[in-house]
C-alpha positions, 0 to 999 in steps of 0.5 A, a space after each residue: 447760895 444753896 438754891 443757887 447752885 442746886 442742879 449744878 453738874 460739876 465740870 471737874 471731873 475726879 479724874 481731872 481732880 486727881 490730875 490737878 492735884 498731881 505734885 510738880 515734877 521734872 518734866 514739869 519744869 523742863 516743859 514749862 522753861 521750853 515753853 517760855 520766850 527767850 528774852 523775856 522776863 528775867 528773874 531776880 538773877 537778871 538772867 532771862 529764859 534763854 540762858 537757863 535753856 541753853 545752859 540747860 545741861 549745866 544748870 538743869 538739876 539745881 533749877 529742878 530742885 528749887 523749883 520743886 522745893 518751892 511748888 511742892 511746898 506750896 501745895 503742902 502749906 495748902 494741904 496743912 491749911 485744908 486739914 487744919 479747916 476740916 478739923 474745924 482748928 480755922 474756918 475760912 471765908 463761908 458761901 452757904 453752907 457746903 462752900 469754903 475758901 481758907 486761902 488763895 495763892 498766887 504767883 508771888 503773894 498768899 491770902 489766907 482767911 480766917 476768923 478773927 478768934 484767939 483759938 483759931 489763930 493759934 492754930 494758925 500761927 502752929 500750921 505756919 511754924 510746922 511748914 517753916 520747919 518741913 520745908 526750910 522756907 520762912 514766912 516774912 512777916 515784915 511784907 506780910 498785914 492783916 486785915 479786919 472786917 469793921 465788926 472786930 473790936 479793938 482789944 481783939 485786934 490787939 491780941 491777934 496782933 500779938 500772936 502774928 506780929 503784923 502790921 494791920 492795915 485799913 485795906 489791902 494791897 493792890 494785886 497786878 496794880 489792882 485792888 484785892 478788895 474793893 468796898 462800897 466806895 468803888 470811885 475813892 479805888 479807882 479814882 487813881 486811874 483817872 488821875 493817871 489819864 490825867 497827868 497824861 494829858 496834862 504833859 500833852 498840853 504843854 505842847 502844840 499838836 495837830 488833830 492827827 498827833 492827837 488822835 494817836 495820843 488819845 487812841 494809842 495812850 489816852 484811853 488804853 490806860 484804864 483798859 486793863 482795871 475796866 477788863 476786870 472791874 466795872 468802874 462808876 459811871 462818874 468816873 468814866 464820864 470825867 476821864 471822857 471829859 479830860 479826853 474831849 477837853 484834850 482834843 478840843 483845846 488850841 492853845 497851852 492852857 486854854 480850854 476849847 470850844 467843844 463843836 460836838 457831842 462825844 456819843 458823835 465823836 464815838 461814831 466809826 470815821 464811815 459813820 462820821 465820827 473819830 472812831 473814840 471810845 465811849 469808856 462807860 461802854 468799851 468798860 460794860 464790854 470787856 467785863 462782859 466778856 469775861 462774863 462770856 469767857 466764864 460762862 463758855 469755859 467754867 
């Protein structure tokens, strides 16, 4: 890892740090509502953005203040989390020697990492209770798990249960409907996509539709539904070629039930309408590009 990143200029810089590291203020928020669309995403109230911005008057000082409440507070667990690591008390994930992550927040959900010792969570526990106490915002525990790497004994596990009180669970939750961790059976994760594709095209079955009606179905829903986890992950080659041969069964079938004559090759069929073909997705292909060009986006904007 250090060779890696040996001569690389950083592209933060302190100014930006400092900027970054700013707490949340007023104007933050009032900013941030202007900014949002009317009528959509409403919050657990039911109300969407338009209310709060036309109401803004009436309403503008108890939204600040909770607002504030929560965003600072969170920078405030995570400064308690970046002392408690420099002071050795935890020790997150480890990249080389200089490089360390003990946690990652997000809009809704927190991932904490730690190693799997007494000591440290005890400590961890402690920097929990003190921010409970600082801010007024307790930890649910109850929609909070832990997980382990497979190296950790059972009887260790057991005793970190005690300290937490969580559950432990085999492999973590999904984030945004995708998985925050994958391991070496990538198809077991993702086979779930598959069977949405699918379910799709089994309801599709058991109606008659003309080569038109089937080619909405197949451009417009078919093959959008694996569009997002492919932007993000590179699914296994299998895979992909078993949602191409649900998609290809779909197109070829006649009748309710019964599987058709397949005239021609998907790579055909994959080819522009100017070139011949139906203008379909080749999925293992349309899957290298978007991760592609998130690779791009990284490399243009670090």
């Amino acid at each position: 890892m250090e060779k890696a990143l040996e001569g690389m200029v950083p592209k933060v810089s302190a100014e930006m740090n400092d900027h970054l590291r700013k707490p949340f203020t007023k104007e933050d928020i009032t900013e941030a509502l202007s900014q949002m669309c009317p009528t959509k995403a409403p919050g657990p109230d039911g109300l969407p953005a338009g209310f709060y911005q036309k109401h803004w008057r009436s309403v503008s000082k108890g939204v600040i203040n909770t607002c504030l409440h929560v965003l600072n507070g969170a920078e405030a667990l995570s400064n308690l989390l970046r002392q408690a690591e420099k002071k050795n008390h935890i020790q997150g994930l480890k990249f080389g020697k200089h490089i360390s992550v003990s946690h990652l927040f997000f809009a809704d959900d927190s991932l904490i990492f730690s190693r799997a010792s007494i000591k440290d969570c005890h400590h961890l526990k402690d920097i929990f209770e003190r921010y409970a106490k600082a801010s007024g915002q307790i930890f649910n525990f109850e929609k909070s798990c832990m997980f382990f790497s497979g190296k950790i004994h059972e009887n260790q596990i057991s005793a970190i249960k005690r300290i937490f009180q969580l559950n432990v669970v085999t492999k973590h939750e999904k984030y945004l409907g995708l998985p925050s961790m994958i391991g070496r059976k990538k198809k077991a994760f993702f086979n779930e996509i598959k069977l949405k594709v699918q379910s799709k095209i089994s309801s599709w079955k058991q109606k008659l539709f003309l080569s038109g009606g089937k080619e909405v179905l197949i451009k417009a829903v078919a093959q959008a539904v694996p569009a997002y986890a492919m932007s993000v992950f590179k699914i296994p080659m299998g895979l992909c070629n078993e949602i191409q041969q649900s998609i290809a069964g779909f197109w070829w079938s006649k009748r309710k039930e019964k599987r058709g004559i397949f005239w021609t090759k998907w790579e055909s069929m994959s080819q522009s309408k100017t070139r011949g073909g139906m203008g379909f997705r080749d999925i293992s292909s349309f899957n290298q590009a978007l991760v592609a060009k998130q690779s791009w986006r990284l490399i243009q904007n670090p």
